[in-house]
N, C-alpha and C positions, 0 to 999 in steps of 0.2 A: 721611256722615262720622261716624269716630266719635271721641268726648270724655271725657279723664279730667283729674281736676284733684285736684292733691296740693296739702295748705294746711295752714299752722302758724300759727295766729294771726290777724294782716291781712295774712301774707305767700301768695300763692297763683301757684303755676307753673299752667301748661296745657298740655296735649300731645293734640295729635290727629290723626288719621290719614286722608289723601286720595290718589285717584290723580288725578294730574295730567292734566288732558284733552288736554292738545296734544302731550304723550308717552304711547304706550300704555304697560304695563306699568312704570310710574315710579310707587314708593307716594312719597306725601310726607308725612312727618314735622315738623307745623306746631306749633312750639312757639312759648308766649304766658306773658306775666306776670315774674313776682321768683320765678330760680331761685338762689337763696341755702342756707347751710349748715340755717338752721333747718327746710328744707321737708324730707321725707321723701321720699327717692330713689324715686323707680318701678322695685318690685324686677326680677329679671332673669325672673323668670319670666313677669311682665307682660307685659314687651318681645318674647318669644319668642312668646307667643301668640297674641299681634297678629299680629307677624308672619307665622307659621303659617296665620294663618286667611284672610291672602294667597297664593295658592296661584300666580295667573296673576303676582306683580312677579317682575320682572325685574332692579329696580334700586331704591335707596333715597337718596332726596333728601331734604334739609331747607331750613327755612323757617325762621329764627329773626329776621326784622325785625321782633314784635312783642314781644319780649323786654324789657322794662324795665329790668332787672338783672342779672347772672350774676357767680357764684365757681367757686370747684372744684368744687361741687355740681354745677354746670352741665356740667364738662368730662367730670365722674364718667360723668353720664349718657352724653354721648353716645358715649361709651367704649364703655358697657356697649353700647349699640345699637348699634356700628360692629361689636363680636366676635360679635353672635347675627348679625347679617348675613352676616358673614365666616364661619360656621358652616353658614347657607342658600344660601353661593353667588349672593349678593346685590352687585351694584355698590354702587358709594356713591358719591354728590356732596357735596362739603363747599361750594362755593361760597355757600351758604345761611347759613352758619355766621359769628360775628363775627372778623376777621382776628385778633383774641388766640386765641381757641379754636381755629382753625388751626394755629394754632403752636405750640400746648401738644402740640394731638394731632401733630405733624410731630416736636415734640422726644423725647415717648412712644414713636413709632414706633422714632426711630433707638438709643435707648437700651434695649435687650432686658430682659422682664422674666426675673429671676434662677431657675434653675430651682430645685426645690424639690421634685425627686423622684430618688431615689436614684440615684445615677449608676452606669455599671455600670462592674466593678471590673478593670482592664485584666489580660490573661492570665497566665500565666508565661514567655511568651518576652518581652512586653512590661517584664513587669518587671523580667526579665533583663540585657533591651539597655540599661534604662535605669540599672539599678544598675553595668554596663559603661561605661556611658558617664560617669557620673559620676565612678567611680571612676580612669576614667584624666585625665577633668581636673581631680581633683586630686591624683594622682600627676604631673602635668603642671606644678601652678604650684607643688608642693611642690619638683620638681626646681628652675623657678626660681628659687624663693625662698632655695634654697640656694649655687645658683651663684652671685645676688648676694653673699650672704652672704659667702662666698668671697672673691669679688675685693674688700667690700667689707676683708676683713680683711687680703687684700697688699696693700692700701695701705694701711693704719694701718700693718703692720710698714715700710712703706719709707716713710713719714712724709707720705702724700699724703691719710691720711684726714680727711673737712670734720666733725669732731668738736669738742664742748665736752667739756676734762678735768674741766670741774667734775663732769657727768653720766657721767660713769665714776666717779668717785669715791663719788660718792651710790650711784649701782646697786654699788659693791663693797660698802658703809656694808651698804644695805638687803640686799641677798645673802647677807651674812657675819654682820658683828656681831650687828646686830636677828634673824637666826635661830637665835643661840645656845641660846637658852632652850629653843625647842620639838626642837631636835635634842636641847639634854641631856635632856629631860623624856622623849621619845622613844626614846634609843640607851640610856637607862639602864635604864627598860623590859624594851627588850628582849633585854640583858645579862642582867636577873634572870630573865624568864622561858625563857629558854634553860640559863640554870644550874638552875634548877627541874627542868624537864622532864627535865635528864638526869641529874638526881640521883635522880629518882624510880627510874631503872632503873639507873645504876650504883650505889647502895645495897644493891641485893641480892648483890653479888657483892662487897661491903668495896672497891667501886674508887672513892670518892667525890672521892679526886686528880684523879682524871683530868674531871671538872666544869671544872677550868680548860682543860684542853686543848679541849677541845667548844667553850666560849665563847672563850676568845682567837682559834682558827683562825677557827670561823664569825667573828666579827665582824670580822676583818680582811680574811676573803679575800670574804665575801658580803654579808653582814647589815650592814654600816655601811655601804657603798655603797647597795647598795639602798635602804635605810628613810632616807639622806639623801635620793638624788634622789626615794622619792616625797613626803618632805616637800618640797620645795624646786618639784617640781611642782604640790602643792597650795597654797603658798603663792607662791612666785615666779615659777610661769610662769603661774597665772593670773591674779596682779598684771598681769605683761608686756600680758597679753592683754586686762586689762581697761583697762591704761595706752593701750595701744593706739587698742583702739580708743575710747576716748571719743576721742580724738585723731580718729579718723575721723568721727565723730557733728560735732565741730566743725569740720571741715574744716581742720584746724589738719595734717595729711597732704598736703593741696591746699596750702597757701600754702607750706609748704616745697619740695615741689613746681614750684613757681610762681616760688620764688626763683632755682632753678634748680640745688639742692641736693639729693639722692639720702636720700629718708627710711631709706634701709637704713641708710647710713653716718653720719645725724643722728640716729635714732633707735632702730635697731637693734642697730646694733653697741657701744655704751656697754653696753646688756643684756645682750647675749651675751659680752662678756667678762667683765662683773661679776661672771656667774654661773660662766664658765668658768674663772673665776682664783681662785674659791672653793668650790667645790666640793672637793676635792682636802685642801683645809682644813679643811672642814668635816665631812669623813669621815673624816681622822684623828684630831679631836676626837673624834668617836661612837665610832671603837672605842675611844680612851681610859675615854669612861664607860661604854661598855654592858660594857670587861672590868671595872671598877670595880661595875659593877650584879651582875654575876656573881661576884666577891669576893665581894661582902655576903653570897648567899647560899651562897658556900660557906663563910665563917667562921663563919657565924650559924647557919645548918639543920643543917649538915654538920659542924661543930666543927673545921674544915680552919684550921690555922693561917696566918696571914695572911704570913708567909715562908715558908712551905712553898705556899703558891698560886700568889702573887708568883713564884718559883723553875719552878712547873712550869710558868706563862706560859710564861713567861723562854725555856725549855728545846721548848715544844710550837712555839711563834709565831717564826718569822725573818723576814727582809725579805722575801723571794720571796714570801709571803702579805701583809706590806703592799703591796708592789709591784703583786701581783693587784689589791688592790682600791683603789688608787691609778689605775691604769690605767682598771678599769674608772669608777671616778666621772668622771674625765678624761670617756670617753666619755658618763656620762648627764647630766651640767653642760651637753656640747654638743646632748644629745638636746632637752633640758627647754626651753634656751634656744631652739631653732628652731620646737618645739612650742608655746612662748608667743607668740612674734614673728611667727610666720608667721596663726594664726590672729587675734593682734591686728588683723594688718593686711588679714586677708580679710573682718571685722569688718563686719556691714552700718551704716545711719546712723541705729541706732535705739537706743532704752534697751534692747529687747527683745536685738537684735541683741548687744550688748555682754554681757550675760549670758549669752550664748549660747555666745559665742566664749570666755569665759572657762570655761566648762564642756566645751567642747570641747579645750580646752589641756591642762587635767588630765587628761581622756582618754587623749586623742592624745600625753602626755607618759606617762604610766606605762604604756602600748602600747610603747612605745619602750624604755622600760626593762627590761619584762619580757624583751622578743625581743632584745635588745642583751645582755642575761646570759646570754638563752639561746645564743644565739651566741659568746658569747665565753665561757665557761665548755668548750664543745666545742673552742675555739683554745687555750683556756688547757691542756687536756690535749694536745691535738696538740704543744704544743711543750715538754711536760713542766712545767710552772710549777704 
């Protein structure tokens, strides 16, 4: 028999190594004493050795009924012994073992340990199918989400929508008014810096008049829709999305839900109007400043007097181009608002999540805007406009 004894202190484990006489080829593993955290584990090379230097076992049994103590220390070990066996092609008997340390090593067993070696990187058809497949569920709930959206809105118009007017009210408040600032701050902007850029070049030709024609047209037919709905994406439809979903993090979706009330119609559709009964207004405001932005610098750089500007507005700019980009905002007010609402509400139940969706809204909303101009800019020539 052979004997090893690890010891810290007055605390001493023992371990040592017999074959069983009444079973051939049965080593047994006769452990003695206080196996606690202070003693020193019997490293794994020990245990292999031993092992090894068994050539004839067959199977590996323990003996722990003169154990005095055990902790983890305890379980570490016979861990480490049950894997070098399982490496030799060695049976094991636990029966030997205290009923707790059974049961650690059974709960071990079923709970896998986590791998920790590079996994390997799935092909390109794999990643194919899978960006395929995602992609059509969620071109799948984005169709839903709009179809509710839809009938949620024949019923408000025929008076059957389960809505609070106070929360329309406030979503038109928040939509409208409180975005005044950053639209003037924005559309005015971009007024000067389009009167800029095209004075730089029609200065060489004495055509510095024609500075209002460039900015009046552009801002009325492109540039004040556009630069409203991406501001109105970046501030309001990732509002929606972060209103949202915290709504979703508190289950506060669930309970309306539960009332037996349609969160589209409670809490989507106040948004989507808010947004879509202000937009439209708020893009007539922008081109009013960004052609104001463009004055400045044709009176100021260009020495263009301030009725004679005024005048070639007047003369360059008609409805047909407010109407372009009246239409189009119509259209990106409805983009922005289903791009905040829809990802609110797909929102996971986490802080993480909620950030997430909210950055996904402004995305997935100036996505929308870009390809809705680009499309309709090609309708708007098609029918002459």
């Amino acid at each position: 028999m052979a004997m090893s004894i690890f010891a810290a202190g007055a605390s001493i484990a023992r371990w040592a190594w017999s074959f069983d006489e009444a079973s051939e080829g049965v080593l047994v593993l006769r452990l003695s004493g206080r196996w606690l955290m202070d003693n020193h584990l019997p490293p794994r090379e020990a245990i292999e050795r031993e092992l090894r230097a068994r050539p004839t076992a067959r199977a590996l049994a323990f003996d722990a009924s003169s154990v005095e103590n055990w902790d983890t220390a305890f379980v570490v070990f016979v861990r480490r012994t049950l894997d070098v066996s399982r490496e030799l092609h060695l049976g094991a008997d636990l029966s030997g073992l205290p009923a707790g340390v059974r049961k650690l090593l059974e709960l071990a067993a079923v709970v896998p340990e986590r791998e920790t070696g590079q996994a390997v990187p799935p092909g390109f058809l794999a990643r194919l199918g899978t960006a395929a497949a995602r992609t059509g569920r969620d071109a799948r709930e984005m169709i839903t989400f709009v179809g509710e959206a839809c009938l949620a809105l024949g019923r408000f118009v025929s008076g059957r929508a389960r809505l609070r007017r106070a929360d329309l009210l406030v979503t038109i408040q928040e939509a409208g008014a409180e975005a005044l600032g950053i639209v003037s701050l924005i559309s005015f902007l971009v007024g000067l810096i389009l009167a800029y850029v095209g004075a730089v070049q029609l200065r060489r030709f004495g055509a510095e008049i024609y500075v209002a024609d460039l900015v009046g047209i552009a801002m009325a037919r492109q540039m004040g829709a556009i630069m409203t709905g991406i501001i109105m994406a970046g501030r309001t439809g990732a509002a929606y999305a972060a209103q949202l979903g915290t709504m979703r993090v508190n289950e506060e979706i669930d309970a309306v839900q539960t009332m037996g009330i349609s969160p589209v119609e409670f809490l989507v559709l106040p948004r989507m109007l808010g947004l879509i009964v202000m937009m439209p207004l708020l893009t007539v405001y922008a081109d009013i400043v960004g052609i104001l932005g463009g004055a400045l610098v044709g009176t100021g750089m260009l020495k263009v007097g301030f009725l004679p500007y005024w005048h070639r507005t007047w003369v360059a700019v008609d409805l047909s181009d407010f109407a372009v980009g009246l239409i189009s905002a119509s259209v990106f007010g409805v983009l922005v608002a289903i791009a905040g609402c829809l990802r609110g509400m797909q929102s996971g139940r986490s802080s993480a999540a909620v950030g997430l969706a909210a950055t996904s809204a402004v995305v997935t909303g100036i996505i929308f805007i870009v390809i809705a101009d680009a499309i309709l800019t090609v309708v708007y020539d098609a029918v002459g406009l």
